[in-house]
N, C-alpha and C positions, 0 to 999 in steps of 0.2 A: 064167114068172111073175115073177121077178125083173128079167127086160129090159123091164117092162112096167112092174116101177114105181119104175125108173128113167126111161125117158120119158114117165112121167107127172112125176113131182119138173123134169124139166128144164124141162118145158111151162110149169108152175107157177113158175118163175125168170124165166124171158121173158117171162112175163104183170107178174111183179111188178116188173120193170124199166121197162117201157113206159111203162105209169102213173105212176112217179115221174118218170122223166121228160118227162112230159108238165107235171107239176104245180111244179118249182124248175130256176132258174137259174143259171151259174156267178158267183161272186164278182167284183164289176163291171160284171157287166149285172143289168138287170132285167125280169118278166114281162112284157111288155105283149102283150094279147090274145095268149095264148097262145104268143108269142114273146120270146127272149129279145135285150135291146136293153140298147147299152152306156150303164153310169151315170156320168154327170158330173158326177166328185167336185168341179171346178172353179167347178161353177152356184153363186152364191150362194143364189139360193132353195133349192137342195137340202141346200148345205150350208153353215149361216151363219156356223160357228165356222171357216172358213178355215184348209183342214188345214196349208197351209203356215206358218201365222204372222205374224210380222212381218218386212219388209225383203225379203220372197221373193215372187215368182208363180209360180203354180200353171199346169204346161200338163198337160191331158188326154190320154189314150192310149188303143185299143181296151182294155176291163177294167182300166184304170187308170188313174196319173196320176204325172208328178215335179214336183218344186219346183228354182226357181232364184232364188236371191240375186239382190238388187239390184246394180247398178253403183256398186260404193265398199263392197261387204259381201264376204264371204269366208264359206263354207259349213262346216260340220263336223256327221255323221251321216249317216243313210241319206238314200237322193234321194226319200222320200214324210214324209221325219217332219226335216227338217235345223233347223239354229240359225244363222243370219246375224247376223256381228258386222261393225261397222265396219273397216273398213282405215285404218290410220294410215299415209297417205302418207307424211306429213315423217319417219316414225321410218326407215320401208323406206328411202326414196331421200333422202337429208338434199340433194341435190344437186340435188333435182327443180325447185327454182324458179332456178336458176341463181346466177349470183356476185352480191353487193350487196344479195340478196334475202333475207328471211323467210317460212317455210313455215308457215300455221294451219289444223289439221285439222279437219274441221265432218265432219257424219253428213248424207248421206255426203258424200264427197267432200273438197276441202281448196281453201286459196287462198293468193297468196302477194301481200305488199305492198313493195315497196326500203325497203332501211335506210335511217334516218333520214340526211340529208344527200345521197340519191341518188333521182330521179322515174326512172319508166317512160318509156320510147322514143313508147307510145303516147297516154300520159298520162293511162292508165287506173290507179284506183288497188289494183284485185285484178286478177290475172288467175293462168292455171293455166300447167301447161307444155303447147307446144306451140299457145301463142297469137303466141308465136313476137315475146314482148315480152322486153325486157333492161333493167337500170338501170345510169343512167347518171349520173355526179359532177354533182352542183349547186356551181357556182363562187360561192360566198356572198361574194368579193372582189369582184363585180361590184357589190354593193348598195355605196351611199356611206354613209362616214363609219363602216362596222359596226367596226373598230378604236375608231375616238375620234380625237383629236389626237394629235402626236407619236409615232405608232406604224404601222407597215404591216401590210398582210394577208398574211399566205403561206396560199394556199388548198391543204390536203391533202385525200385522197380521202374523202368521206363529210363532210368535217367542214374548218375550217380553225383556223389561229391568229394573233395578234397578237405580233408582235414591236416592242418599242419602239425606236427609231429611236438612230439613236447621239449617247450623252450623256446619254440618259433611262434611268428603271429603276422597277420597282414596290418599291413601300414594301414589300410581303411579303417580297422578296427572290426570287420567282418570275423564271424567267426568260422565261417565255411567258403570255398572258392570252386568252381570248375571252367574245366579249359585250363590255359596260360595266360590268362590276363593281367593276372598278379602271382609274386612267386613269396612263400613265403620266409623270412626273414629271422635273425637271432632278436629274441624278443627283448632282449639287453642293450639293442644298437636301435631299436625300432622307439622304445619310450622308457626315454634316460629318467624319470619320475618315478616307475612301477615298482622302485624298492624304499620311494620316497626318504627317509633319513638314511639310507642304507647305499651297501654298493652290490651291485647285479652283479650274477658271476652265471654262467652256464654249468649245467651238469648234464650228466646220464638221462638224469629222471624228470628233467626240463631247470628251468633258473632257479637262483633260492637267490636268497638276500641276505647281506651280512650286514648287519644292523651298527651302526655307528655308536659310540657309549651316550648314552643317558635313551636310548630309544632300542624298542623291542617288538616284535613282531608274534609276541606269545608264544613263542616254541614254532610256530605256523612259519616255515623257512621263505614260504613259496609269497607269503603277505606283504602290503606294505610294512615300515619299520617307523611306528608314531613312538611319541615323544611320553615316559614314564614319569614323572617326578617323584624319584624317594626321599627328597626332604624331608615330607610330611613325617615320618615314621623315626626320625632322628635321634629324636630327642626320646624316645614312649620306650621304656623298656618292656613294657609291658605287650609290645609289636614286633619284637625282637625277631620272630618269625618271617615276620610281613615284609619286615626290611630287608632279612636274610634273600628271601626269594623275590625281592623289585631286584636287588641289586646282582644277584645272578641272572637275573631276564636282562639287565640293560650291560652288562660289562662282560659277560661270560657268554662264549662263542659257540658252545652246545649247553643251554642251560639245562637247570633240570625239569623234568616233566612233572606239573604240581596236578594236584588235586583238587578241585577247586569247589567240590563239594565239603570237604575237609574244613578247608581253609572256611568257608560260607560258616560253617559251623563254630569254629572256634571264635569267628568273628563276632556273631550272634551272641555267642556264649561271656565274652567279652562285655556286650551292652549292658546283657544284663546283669551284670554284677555290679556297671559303673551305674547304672538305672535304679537299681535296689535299694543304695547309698541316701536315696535322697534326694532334691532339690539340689544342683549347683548351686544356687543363690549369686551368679556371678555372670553376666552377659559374654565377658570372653571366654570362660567354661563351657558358655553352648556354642560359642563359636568353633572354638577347637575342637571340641564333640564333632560340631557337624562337617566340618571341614576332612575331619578325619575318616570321618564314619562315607561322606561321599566320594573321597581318593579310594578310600579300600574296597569298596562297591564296584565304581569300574575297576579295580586291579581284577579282583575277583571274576567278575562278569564273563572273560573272555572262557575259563578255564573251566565255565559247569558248561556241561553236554547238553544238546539240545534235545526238547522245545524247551528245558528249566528247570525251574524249581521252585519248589514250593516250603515253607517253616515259620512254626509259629510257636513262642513261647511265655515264659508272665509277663513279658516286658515289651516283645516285638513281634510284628508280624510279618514277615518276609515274602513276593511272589516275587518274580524275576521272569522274563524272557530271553530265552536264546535263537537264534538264526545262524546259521553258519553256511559260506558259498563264494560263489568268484560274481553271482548274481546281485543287486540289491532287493530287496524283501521289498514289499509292497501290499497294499491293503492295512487295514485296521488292528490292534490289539486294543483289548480291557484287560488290565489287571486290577482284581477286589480285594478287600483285605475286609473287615466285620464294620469298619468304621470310615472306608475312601473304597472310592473305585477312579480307575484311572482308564481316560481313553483315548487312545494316542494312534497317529499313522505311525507305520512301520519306517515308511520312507522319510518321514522325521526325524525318526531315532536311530536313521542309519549314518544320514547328513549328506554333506559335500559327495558325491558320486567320486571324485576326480581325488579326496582323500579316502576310500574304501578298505579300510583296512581285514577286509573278510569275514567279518562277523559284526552282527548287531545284537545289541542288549538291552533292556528296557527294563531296569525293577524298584520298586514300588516297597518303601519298609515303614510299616506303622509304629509307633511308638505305645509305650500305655502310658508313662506317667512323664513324658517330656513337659508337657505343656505346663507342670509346675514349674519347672525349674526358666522355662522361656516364658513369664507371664512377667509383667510388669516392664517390661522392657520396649516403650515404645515412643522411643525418640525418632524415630522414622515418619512417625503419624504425624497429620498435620489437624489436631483436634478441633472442634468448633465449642464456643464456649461452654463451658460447664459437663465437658466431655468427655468423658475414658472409656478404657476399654480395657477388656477382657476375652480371656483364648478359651471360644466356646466349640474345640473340636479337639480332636487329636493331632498333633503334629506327624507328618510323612515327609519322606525323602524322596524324591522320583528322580532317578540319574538315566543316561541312555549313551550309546557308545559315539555319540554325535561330537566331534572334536569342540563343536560351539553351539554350546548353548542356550546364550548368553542373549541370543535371539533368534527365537525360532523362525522357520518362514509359514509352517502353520501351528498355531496356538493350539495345548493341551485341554484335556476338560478334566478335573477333578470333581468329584462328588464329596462333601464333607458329610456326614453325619451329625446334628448340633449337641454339643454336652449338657446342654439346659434346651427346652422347648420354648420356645419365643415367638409370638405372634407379629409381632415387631419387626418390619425389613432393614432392621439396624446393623446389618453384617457385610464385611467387607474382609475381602480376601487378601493373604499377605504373605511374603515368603521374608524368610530370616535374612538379613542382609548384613554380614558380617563385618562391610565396610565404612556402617555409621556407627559412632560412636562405641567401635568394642564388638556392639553386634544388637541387632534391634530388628523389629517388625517393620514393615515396608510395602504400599501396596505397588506399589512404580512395577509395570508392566502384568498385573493382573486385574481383573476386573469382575463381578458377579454378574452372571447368566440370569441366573433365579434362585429364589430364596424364599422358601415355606418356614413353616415351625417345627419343619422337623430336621430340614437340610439344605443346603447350600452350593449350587453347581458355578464354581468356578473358571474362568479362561484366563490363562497365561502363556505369555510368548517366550517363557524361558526357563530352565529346570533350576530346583533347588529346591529347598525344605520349604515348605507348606503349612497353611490352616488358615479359620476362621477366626477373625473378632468378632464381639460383638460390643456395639457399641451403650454406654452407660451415661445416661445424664440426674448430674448431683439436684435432688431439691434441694433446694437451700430453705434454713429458717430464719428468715429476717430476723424475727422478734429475737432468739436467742444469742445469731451471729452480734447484734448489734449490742447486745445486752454485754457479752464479753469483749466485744473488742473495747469499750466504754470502760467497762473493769479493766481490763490489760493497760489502754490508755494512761486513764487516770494513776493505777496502780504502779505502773512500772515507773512514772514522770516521781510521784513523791519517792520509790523505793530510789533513787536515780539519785534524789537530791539528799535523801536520808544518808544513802552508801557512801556521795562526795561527803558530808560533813564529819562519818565517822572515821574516812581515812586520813581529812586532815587533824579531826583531835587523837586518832591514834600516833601520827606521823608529827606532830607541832609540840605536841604536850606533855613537856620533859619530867612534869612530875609522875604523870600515870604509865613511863612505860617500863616495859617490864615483858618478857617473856612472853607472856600470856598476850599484854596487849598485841606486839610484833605479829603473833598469831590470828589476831580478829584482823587486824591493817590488812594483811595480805588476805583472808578470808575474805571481807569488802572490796579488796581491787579484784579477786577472782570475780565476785558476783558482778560488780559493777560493769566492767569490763564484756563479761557473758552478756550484760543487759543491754548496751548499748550494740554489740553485734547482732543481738536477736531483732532489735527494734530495725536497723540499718540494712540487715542482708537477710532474714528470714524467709522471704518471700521473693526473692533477687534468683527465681531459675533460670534466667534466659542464657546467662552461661554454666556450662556445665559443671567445668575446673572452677567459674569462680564461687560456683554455688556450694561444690566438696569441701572448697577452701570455708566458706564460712561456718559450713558441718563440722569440720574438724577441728576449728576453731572452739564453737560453743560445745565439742566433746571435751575437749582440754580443759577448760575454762571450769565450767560447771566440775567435771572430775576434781579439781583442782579444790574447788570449792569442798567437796568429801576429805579431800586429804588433809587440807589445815582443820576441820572439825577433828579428824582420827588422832594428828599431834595435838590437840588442844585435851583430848579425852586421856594420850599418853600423859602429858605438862602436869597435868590433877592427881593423875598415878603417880609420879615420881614426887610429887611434893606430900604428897600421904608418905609413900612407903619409904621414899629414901629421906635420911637427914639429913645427909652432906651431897653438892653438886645437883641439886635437882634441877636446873635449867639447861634446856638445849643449846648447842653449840650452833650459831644462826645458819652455817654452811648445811649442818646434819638438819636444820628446819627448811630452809630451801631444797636439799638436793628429795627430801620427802613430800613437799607442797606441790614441788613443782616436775621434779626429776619422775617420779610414779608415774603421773597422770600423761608425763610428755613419751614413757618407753611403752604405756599400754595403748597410745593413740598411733604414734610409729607402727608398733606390731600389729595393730588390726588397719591399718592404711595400707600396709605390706601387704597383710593378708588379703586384704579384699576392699582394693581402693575405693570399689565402685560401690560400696556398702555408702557412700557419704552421698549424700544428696538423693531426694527422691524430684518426683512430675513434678509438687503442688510446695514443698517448702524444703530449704536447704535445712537438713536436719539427717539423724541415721534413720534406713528406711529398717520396715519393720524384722526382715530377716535377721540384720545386722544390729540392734538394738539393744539386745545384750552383752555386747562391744563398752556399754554403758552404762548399764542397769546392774551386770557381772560383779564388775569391780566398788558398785556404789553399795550394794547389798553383802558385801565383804569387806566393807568398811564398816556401815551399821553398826553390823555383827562384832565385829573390835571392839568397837567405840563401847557396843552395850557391854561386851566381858570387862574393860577396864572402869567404865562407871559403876559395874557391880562391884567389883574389887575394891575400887576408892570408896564407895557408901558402907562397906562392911570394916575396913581400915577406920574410915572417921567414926560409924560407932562406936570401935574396939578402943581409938583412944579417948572417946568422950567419955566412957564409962573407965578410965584408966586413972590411979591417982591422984594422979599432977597436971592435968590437961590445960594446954597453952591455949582456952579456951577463944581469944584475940585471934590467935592464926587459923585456927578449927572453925571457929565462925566464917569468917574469910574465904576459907577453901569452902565450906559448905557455900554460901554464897556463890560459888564457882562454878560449883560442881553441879547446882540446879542453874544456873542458868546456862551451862554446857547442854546437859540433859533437855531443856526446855529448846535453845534451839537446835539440837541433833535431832529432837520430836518434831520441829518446824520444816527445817529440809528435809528430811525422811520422810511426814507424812505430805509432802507436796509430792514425791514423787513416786508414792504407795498411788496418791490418784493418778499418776502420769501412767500409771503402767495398766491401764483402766481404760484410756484416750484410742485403743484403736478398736474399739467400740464404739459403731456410730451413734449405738441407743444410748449411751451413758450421757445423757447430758447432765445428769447428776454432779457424777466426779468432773465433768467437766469446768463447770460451776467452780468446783472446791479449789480443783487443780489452778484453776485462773485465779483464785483469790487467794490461795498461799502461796501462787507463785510470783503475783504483782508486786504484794505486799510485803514480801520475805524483808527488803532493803527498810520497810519502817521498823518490822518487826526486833531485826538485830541494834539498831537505832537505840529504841526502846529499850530491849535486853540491856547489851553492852553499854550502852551513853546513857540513858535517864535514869536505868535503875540504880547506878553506878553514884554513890554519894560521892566520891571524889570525883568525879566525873562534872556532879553538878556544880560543888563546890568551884569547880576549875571556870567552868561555865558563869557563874556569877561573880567571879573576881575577873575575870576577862571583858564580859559587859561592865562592869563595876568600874574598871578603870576604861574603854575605850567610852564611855558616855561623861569620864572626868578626865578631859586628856592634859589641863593643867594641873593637876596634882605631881606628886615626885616622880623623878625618873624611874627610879625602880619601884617593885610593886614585890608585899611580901605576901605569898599565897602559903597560904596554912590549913594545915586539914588536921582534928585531933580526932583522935578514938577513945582515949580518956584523958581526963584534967593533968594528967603528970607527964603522959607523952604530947610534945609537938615538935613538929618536923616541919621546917620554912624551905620554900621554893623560893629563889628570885628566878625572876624574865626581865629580860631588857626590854621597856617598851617600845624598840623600836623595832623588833621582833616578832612580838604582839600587832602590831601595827602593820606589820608585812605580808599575817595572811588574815586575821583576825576579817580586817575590811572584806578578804572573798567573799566570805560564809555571807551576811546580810544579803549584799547584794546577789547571790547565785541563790539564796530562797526566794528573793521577792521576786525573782524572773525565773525561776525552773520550770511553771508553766511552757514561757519560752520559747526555754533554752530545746525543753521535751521536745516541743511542737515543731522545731526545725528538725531535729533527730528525724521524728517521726515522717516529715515529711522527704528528706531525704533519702529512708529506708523503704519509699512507699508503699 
C-alpha cells in the first residue's frame, strides 16, 4: 500500500513539471509560439534605454549580451552594466605627439599642433601620432627687415633673436630684442658716460674711445677711459720705464702695447734690491715704498693675461688675479702666498658696476723682510698703559682694480701667519696709514675675526698694506726704577749747582782765566744746559716736533760737550810742542765747540729727521744713535792720540837739561786732570751704549751714577783741586765775611818765595755776583725740585 503511494506522489511531480515547462522560458529568451527564442537586449525597439549607456555598444549573445567602450574610452564594472570614461592621451603618453609638438585631449580622442615657431612636414595643422607628421624650425631670418636697421637676426629653434650690430645698443640696456619694439641705436648717443673720461666716436668695428690726457683705457680702445696718475714715478729714476709707458697710455693716441708680465718682473726685481739694503729706518721711506709699489700694481694689473700670475723671490711673493669682459665677475677668489691668504668677492674688486672699466684684478704681494723697516712706527695706536707693540707677521699689499677702496661695501678677510707663537689674544690688525705722522700703523677700519697661536684672521673694509701687532706690556721693577730715579734726582740737582758755580768762577774770576779756563766755562755751560733740557723735556712725548726739538737739542749739547774736551786735549798739545802762539784764537774755539757738533746735528736732521724722538723719551732712537755715538767715539780717539803725544813730549822735556820744571809741573797737572775727566765722560757713555739692553741693570747703575754726578765731578777736578782756584775761593769769602775792610782786596797766589803776582777786584764787583753762589747752594735743592717738577 505504501509503494503505491509513492508512485502515485511521483506521477503527480512529472505531471507538474511538464506543464511548467511547457508555459516559461529561461532568462534571455523569450516564448514565442510555444518556443523559447533568444531576447535581443541590443534592439532598440525592444529596449530603448540602451542598457550600455553612453560611449559603449552593445554586442548580443545567445541569453544575453556585453557592452564595449568606445575607441578613446576605458571601461570600469561588469561587462552587461560598465562606465566609459574618456582616455587622456597627452597625460598617459606626454611624448605621443613627438618633439616640437603639443598634445590637446578632445572626447574621444586627442590632437596635436607644433609649437609656436615650428609648422608640420605636412602642413597640416592637427594631426595624431602615427600620421607619421613631425615639426620642423621656421627660420623667421628669412622674412626681410624682421630685426629693423642696424641689427641682424640670429635664428634659434622655435623662435629667433635680434642682436644689434657692433656700436649700436638698446636704450633698455637689453642685450638682445625681437619684433620692433625697440630699434637699436648709435651706442655713442644712447650713454654719453660709456667712454667715461673720454670722447665716443663710432667705427667699422663698433665705438672706441679716445681717452682725454691724464686718463687711459690700457690699450682696450672699446673700455672706459679712468684716470692714471704718473706723478708717482717723477721723481724715481730708477722708474724711468714705468713713467715712459703711464705717460704714453695717458697722452699718446695709439699707445704702445706693453708687456705686462715683463714689466711684473722688473718690478719685483726692483724690490728686491731696494729690500736687500736693509731696514729703511725712516717712516716716510715705507711710505713712499708703499705708495709706489701699490700705484705700480694696478698700472701693471691691467696688461697680465688672464686668470694671472703667479712669482716669488728672496724678498716677495707675488699672486695676482685677472678677469677680463664687458661682464662683471662674480663669486669668490683666495689668493695664498706661504705666510697670508686673501679672501675676497670678485664683485668687490671689480667695484662701481656703472665705472667698469673691463677688467678686474686682485693681487696679493708678501714681503720677507719689510716688517723690519715698518716696526716701531706706531703713532697711529692708541696704547693702554705700559703698552707696545710689535709686527708679529709679514707685511702684504692687497690692491684690486676697484676705483675706491677706501671703503669697501664688503669687507676682505686676510689670514696672517704669526712670526713668534703666542698663546696670548694680544693681536690686533693694522694697515700702514701714510697719512699720520709720515706714515704709521693704524687699526681704523680693521678688526680681528680670530686669533690662535699660530694665526690671526683678520677683516677690513678697505685695501692697503697690511699685518699683525702683537701687543707687549713692560714689567716694570719698582725697586730698581726707584732706586735710579733717586740717584738721577739727587745727582743731577747737586751736578746742576756744582756746573752754575764753575761757570761763574770761570766767567768772574779774572785771575784764573786763561785759554784753558774759557774751555772748561763753555764745557760746563754745554753740560749744564744738556742737564736742565734732559730734567725739563726728557719725557715731554706728547708732541712730536716738540719732542725732536728737545732730541736734537741734548744731541748738540752733549756733542758739544766732546768737542771742548778734544780742544782742551789740542790746548796741552800746543803748549808741550809749540813755544811761541800756543793759545787758540777764541773764534777758532767756538766755531770748533760749537760749529762741529751744530753741522753734524743739521746733517743727520737732514738726513733722517725722524731719527729724533722715540714712544717713551725725546732722545735718538736706537737705529739712529750712532748720529752720536759716531762722532763722540772719534773724539775719544783724538783726544787719546794727542794726550799720548803731550805725555811722551813732557817726559822728553823732563828728562831734558834745562827743564822749566814750574811750567812742566803745571801742564802735567793739566794734562792728568784732562785725561781724568775725558775718562769721566767717556766711560759714562761706554755704559750708555750698554742701555738698550733691558738685562743690564748693571751698567745701568753705572751709567746713572756717572752721569748725575759728572757736574760735581768736574767741580772737584777743575775748582777744588785747582790751588789757585782755592786760593781765589778763600780771599773772596775772606773779604765778603769782612765787608768793612779796604776797598780793594789784593789776591795773591805764589809758586815760589821770589815770584808774586797781585790781582786787584773791585769789591764792588765781588759783591755783584759773589752774593749768587751762597744763596743758589743753600736753595739748589729747590731751585732742582721746580725744574724737576716742571719737566715732569
Amino acid at each position: 500500500m505504501a509503494a503505491r503511494w509513492k508512485l502515485l506522489i511521483l506521477a503527480l511531480y512529472l505531471s507538474l513539471v511538464m506543464v511548467l515547462s511547457e508555459t516559461e522560458c529561461l532568462e534571455g529568451y523569450s516564448l514565442e509560439d510555444q518556443t523559447c527564442v533568444d531576447d535581443d537586449e541590443c534592439y532598440v525597439e525592444n529596449h530603448p534605454d540602451q542598457p550600455c549607456g553612453m560611449n559603449a555598444t552593445c554586442h548580443n549573445t545567445n541569453g544575453s549580451f556585453y557592452c564595449k567602450c568606445l575607441d578613446g574610452f576605458t571601461s570600469s564594472g561588469a561587462a552587461t552594466s560598465l562606465t566609459c570614461k574618456d582616455i587622456n592621451e597627452c597625460a598617459e603618453d606626454r611624448g605621443i605627439c613627438g618633439l616640437n609638438a603639443k598634445c590637446f585631449n578632445t572626447i574621444p580622442h586627442y590632437y596635436c599642433t607644433c609649437d609656436d615657431g615650428f609648422i608640420s612636414t605636412t602642413g597640416l595643422e592637427r594631426f595624431r601620432y602615427g600620421d607619421n607628421v613631425t615639426c620642423q624650425d621656421i627660420d623667421e631670418c628669412q622674412e626681410e627687415m624682421v630685426c629693423g636697421q642696424n641689427a641682424a637676426c640670429v635664428n634659434t629653434p622655435g623662435s629667433y633673436r635680434c642682436v644689434c650690430n657692433a656700436g649700436f645698443g638698446l636704450k633698455s640696456g637689453k642685450s638682445n630684442l625681437s619684433g620692433n619694439q625697440e630699434q637699436c641705436e648709435d651706442i655713442c648717443m644712447i650713454d654719453k658716460t660709456i667712454c667715461g673720461n673720454g670722447t665716443c666716436h663710432h667705427g667699422a668695428s663698433g665705438h672706441y674711445c679716445a681717452c682725454h690726457a691724464g686718463f687711459t683705457n690700457y690699450g682696450n680702445n672699446g673700455s672706459r677711459c679712468t684716470a692714471l696718475n704718473c706723478d708717482v714715478f717723477k721723481d724715481m729714476s730708477i722708474l724711468k720705464e714705468l713713467k715712459k709707458s703711464c705717460l704714453d697710455l695717458t697722452e699718446s693716441e695709439n699707445p704702445t702695447e706693453l708687456d705686462g708680465e715683463e714689466l711684473l718682473k722688473k718690478m719685483l726685481s726692483l724690490i728686491d734690491g731696494l729690500l736687500s739694503r736693509g731696514a729703511f729706518k725712516d717712516n716716510r721711506k715705507v711710505s713712499t715704498f708703499l705708495n709706489v709699489v701699490e700705484t705700480t700694481l694696478g698700472f701693471i694689473g691691467p696688461f697680465i693675461k688672464p686668470p694671472g700670475t703667479t712669482s716669488s723671490s728672496s724678498y716677495t711673493e707675488m699672486r695676482l688675479r685677472v678677469h677680463k669682459g664687458a661682464d662683471l665677475p662674480q663669486g669668490a677668489v683666495t689668493l695664498s702666498s706661504n705666510q697670508v691668504r686673501l679672501d675676497m668677492q670678485l664683485e668687490t674688486a671689480a667695484g662701481d658696476p656703472s665705472y667698469y672699466p673691463g677688467f678686474t684684478t686682485v693681487s696679493l704681494l708678501s714681503y720677507a723682510n719689510l716688517e723690519d723697516s715698518a716696526d716701531g712706527f706706531f703713532s697711529g695706536m692708541k696704547p693702554q698703559a705700559n703698552e707696545s707693540f710689535k709686527i708679529n707677521s709679514k707685511v702684504v699689499t692687497v690692491i684690486a682694480s676697484n676705483r675706491n677702496t677706501s671703503h669697501l661695501k664688503e669687507p676682505v678677510k686676510l689670514t696672517f701667519n704669526h712670526l713668534k707663537q703666542s698663546n696670548e689674544s694680544n693681536h690686533t690688525c693694522v694697515f700702514w696709514d701714510s697719512s699720520e705722522n709720515g706714515g704709521s700703523w693704524s687699526a681704523r677700519g680693521c678688526s680681528v675675526v680670530e686669533s690662535s697661536s699660530g694665526n690671526t684672521v683678520c677683516s677690513c673694509n678697505h685695501l692697503s698694506s697690511f699685518a699683525v701687532l702683537m701687543a707687549l706690556y713692560e714689567i716694570k721693577d719698582n725697586n730698581n726704577k726707584y732706586a735710579l730715579t733717586l740717584i738721577t734726582q739727587v745727582g743731577l740737582s747737586l751736578s746742576l749747582i756744582c756746573l752754575f758755580i764753575c761757570i761763574l768762577t770761570f766767567s768772574l774770576i779774572r785771575s784764573i782765566k786763561s785759554p784753558r779756563t774759557t774751555i772748561h766755562l763753555h764745557l760746563c755751560i754745554s753740560l749744564f744746559i744738556a742737564t736742565v733740557i734732559f730734567l725739563a723735556g726728557i719725557s715731554r712725548t706728547e708732541s712730536r716736533v716738540g719732542c725732536a726739538v728737545v732730541a736734537g737739542l741734548l744731541h748738540f749739547f752733549f756733542l758739544a760737550a766732546f768737542c771742548w774736551m778734544c780742544l782742551e786735549g789740542i790746548q796741552l798739545f800746543r803748549m808741550v810742542v809749540l813755544v811761541f802762539n800756543t793759545n787758540f784764537k777764541i773764534l777758532y774755539m767756538m766755531a770748533g765747540g760749537y760749529g762741529v757738533p751744530a753741522v753734524i746735528v743739521a746733517i743727520s736732521a737732514l738726513a733722517n729727521a725722524n731719527g729724533y724722538g722715540t714712544e717713551r723719551y725725546c732722545w735718538l732712537n736706537l737705529e739712529f744713535i750712532w748720529s752720536f755715538f759716531g762722532p763722540a767715539c772719534v773724539i775719544i780717539i783724538v783726544n787719546i792720540f794727542f794726550f799720548l803725544i803731550t805725555v811722551w813730549k813732557l817726559a822728553q822735556k823732563f828728562s831734558s837739561l834745562n827743564p822749566d820744571l814750574d811750567n812742566l809741573q803745571k801742564i802735567k797737572a793739566f794734562t792728568i786732570t784732562a785725561v781724568a775727566q775725558l775718562c769721566l765722560l767717556g766711560t759714562m757713555w761706554i755704559f750708555g751704549c750698554f742701555q738698550f739692553d733691558e738685562s743690564t741693570i748693571i751698567s745701568s747703575y753705572l751709567f746713572t751714577i756717572f752721569g748725575s754726578f759728572q757736574g760735581i765731578m768736574l767741580f772737584v777736578m777743575h775748582c777744588l783741586f785747582s790751588k789757585q782756584v782755592r786760593e781765589e775761593y778763600g780771599n773772596i769769602l775772606s773779604r765778603f765775611c769782612a765787608p768793612g775792610e779796604k776797598s780793594y782786596l789784593n789776591f795773591s797766589s805764589s809758586h815760589t818765595s821770589k815770584a808774586h803776582v797781585s790781582r786787584y777786584f773791585d769789591v764792588n764787583e765781588v759783591k755783584l755776583y759773589y752774593p749768587i753762589i751762597l744763596p743758589f747752594v743753600l736753595t739748589g735743592s729747590i731751585f732742582i725740585k721746580d725744574i724737576l717738577s716742571k719737566g715732569g
